[in-house]
KOLKEDREN-415149 format. One line per field, with one value per atom (N, C-alpha, C): residue in one letter; chain; x, y, z. Coordinates in pm, 1 decimal. Each point is the difference from the previous one (the first is absolute). Layout:
residu [A, ...]
chaine [A, ...]
x [X, ...]
y [Y, ...]
z [Z, ...]
This chain:
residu [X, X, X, X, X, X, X, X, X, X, X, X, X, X, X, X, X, X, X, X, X, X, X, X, X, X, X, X, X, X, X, X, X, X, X, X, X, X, X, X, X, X, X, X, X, X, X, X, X, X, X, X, X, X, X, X, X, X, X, X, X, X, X, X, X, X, X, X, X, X, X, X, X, X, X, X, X, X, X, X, X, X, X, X, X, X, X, X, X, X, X, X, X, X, X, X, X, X, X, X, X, X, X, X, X, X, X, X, X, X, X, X, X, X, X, X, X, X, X, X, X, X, X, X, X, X, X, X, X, X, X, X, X, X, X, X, X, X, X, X, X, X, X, X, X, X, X, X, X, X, X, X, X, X, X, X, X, X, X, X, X, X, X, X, X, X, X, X, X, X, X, X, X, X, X, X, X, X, X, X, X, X, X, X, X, X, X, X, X, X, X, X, X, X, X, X, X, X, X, X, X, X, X, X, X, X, X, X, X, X, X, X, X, X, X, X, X, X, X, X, X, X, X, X, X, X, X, X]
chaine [A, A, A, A, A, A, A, A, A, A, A, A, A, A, A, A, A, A, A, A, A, A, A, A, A, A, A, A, A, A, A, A, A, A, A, A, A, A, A, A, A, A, A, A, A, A, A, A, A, A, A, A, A, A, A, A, A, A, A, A, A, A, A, A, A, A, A, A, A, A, A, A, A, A, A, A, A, A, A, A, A, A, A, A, A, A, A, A, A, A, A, A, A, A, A, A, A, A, A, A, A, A, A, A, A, A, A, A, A, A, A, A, A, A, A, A, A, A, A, A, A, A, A, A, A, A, A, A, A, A, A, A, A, A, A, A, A, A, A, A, A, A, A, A, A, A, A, A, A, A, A, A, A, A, A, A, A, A, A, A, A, A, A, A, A, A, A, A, A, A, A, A, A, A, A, A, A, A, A, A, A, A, A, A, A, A, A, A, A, A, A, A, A, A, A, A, A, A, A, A, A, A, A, A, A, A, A, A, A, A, A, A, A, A, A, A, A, A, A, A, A, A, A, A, A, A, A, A]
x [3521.6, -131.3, 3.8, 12.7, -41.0, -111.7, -2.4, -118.8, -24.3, -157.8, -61.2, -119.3, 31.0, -140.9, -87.4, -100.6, -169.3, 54.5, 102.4, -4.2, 62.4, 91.0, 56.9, -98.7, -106.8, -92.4, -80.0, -44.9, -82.7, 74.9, 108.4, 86.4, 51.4, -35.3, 17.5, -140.5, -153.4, -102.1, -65.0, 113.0, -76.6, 106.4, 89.8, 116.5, 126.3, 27.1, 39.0, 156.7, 65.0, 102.5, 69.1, 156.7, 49.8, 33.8, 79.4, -32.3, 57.0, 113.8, 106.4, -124.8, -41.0, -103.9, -111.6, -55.6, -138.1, 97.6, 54.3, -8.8, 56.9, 68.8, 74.8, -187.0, -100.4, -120.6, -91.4, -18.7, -20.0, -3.4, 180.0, 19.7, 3.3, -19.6, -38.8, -139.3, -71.2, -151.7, -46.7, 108.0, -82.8, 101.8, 45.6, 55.2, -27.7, -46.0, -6.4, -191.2, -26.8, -166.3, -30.9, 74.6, -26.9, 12.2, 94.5, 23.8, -118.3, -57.6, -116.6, -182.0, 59.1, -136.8, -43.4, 142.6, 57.3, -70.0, 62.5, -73.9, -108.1, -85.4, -189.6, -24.5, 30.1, -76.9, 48.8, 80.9, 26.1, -99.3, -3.5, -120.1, -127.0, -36.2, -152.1, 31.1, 35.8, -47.6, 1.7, 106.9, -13.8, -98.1, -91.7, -103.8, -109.9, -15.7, -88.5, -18.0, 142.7, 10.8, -82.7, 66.6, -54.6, -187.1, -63.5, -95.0, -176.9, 88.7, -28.3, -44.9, -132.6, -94.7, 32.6, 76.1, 2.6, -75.7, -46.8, -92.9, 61.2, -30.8, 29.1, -25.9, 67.4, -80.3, -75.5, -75.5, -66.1, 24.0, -40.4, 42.8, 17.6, -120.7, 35.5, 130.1, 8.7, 137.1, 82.2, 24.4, 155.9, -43.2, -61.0, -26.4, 32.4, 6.5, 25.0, 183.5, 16.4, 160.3, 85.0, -106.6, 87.7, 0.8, -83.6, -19.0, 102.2, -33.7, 133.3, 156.0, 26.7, 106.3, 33.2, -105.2, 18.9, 22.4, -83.5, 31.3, 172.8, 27.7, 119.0, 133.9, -36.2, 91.4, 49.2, -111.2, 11.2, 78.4, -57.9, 73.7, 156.0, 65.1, 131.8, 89.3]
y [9263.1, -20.4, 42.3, -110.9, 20.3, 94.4, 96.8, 50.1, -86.5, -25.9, -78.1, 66.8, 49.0, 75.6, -95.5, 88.0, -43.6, -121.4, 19.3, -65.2, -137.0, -25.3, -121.4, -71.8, 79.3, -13.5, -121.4, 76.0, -95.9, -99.2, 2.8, -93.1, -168.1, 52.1, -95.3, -73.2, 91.2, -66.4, -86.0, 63.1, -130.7, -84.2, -16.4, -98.6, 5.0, 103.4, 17.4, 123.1, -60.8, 20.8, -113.3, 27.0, -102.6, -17.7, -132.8, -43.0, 90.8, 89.3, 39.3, 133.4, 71.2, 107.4, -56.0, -101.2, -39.5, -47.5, -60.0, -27.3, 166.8, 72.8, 120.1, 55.6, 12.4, 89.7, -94.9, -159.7, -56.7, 42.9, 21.9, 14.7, 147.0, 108.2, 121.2, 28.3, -93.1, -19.8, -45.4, -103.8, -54.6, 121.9, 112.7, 104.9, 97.9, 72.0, 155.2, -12.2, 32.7, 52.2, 61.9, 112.6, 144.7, -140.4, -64.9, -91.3, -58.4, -51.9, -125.8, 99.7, 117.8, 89.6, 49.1, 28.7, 26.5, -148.4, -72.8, -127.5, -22.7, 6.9, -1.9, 113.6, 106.2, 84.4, -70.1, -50.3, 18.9, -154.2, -64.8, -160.0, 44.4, 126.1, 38.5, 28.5, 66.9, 93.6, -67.1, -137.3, -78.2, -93.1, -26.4, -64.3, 62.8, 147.8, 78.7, 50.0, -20.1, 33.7, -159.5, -117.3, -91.7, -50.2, 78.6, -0.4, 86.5, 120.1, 60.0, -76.7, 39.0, -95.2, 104.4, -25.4, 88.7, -66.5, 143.4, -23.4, 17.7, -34.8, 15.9, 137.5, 44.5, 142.9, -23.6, 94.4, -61.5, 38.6, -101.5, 11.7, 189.3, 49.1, 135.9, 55.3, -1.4, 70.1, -70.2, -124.3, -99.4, 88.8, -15.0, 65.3, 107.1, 76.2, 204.2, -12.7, -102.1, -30.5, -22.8, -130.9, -43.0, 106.6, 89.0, 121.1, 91.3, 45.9, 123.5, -50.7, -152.1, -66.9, -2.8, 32.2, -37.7, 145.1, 80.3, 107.1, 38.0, 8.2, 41.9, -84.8, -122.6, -54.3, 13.5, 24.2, 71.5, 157.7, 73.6, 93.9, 54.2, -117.8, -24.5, -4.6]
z [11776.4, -56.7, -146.7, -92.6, -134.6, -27.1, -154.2, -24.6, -134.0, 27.9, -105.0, -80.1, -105.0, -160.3, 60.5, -28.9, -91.6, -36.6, -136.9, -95.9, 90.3, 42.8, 67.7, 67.3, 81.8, 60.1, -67.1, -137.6, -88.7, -33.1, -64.0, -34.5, 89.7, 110.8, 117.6, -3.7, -0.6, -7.4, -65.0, -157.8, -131.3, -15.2, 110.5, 1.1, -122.2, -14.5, -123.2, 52.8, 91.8, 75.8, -3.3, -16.3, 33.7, 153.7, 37.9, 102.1, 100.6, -19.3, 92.5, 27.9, -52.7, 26.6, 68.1, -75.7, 67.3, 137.1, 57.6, 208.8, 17.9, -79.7, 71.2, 31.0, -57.3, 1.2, 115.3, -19.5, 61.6, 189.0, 0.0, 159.6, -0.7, -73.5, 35.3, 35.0, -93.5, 83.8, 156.8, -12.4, 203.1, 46.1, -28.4, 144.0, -8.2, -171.1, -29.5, -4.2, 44.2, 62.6, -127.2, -31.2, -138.2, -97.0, -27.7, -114.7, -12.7, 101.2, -0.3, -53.2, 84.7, -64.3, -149.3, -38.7, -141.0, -67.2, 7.1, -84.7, 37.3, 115.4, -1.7, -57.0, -32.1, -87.1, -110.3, -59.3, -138.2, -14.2, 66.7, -5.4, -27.4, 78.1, 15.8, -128.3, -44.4, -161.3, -92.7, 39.6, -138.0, 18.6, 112.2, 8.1, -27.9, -16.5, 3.1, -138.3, -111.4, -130.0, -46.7, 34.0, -37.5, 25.0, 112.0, 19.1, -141.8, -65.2, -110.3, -56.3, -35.0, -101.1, -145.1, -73.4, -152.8, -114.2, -62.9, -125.2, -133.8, -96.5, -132.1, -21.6, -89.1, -106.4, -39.5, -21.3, -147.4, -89.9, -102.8, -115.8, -55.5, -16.2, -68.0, 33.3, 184.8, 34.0, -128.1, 43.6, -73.4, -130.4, -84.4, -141.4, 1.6, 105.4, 1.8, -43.4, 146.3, -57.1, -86.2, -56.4, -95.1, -115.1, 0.6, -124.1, 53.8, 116.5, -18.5, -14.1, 28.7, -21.6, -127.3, -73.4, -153.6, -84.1, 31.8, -16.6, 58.4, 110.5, 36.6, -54.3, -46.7, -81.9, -96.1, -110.7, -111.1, -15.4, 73.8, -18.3, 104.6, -30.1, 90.6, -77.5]
């Protein structure tokens, strides 16, 4: 039984494996149970990150930034 990262994990999901990895993860999925749970959590969260309604700053924040950016540049 192969061990497969997080990271392979994802890598297999955004298809971005080549082929000899993607069937090796493929057929570790229809037998390893832990494998198959491991990747529904990692689905939920990225459905649940993608679900996040995000807001802009506002402006003043961005302006606080871009000042202490400017300040800290200068004196570098």
């Amino acid at each position: 039984m192969p061990n497969f990262t997080p990271e392979d994990l994802l890598l297999y999901d955004a298809g971005e494996l080549d082929e000899i990895h993607r069937n090796a993860i493929s057929e570790e999925l229809k037998i390893n149970w832990s494998l198959r749970e491991k990747m529904h959590v990692l689905r939920e969260a990225a459905s649940r990150i993608n679900a996040i309604k995000l807001h802009s700053p506002r402006k003043q924040t961005v302006q606080s930034i871009i000042r202490y950016a400017m300040r800290k540049s200068v004196t570098i």
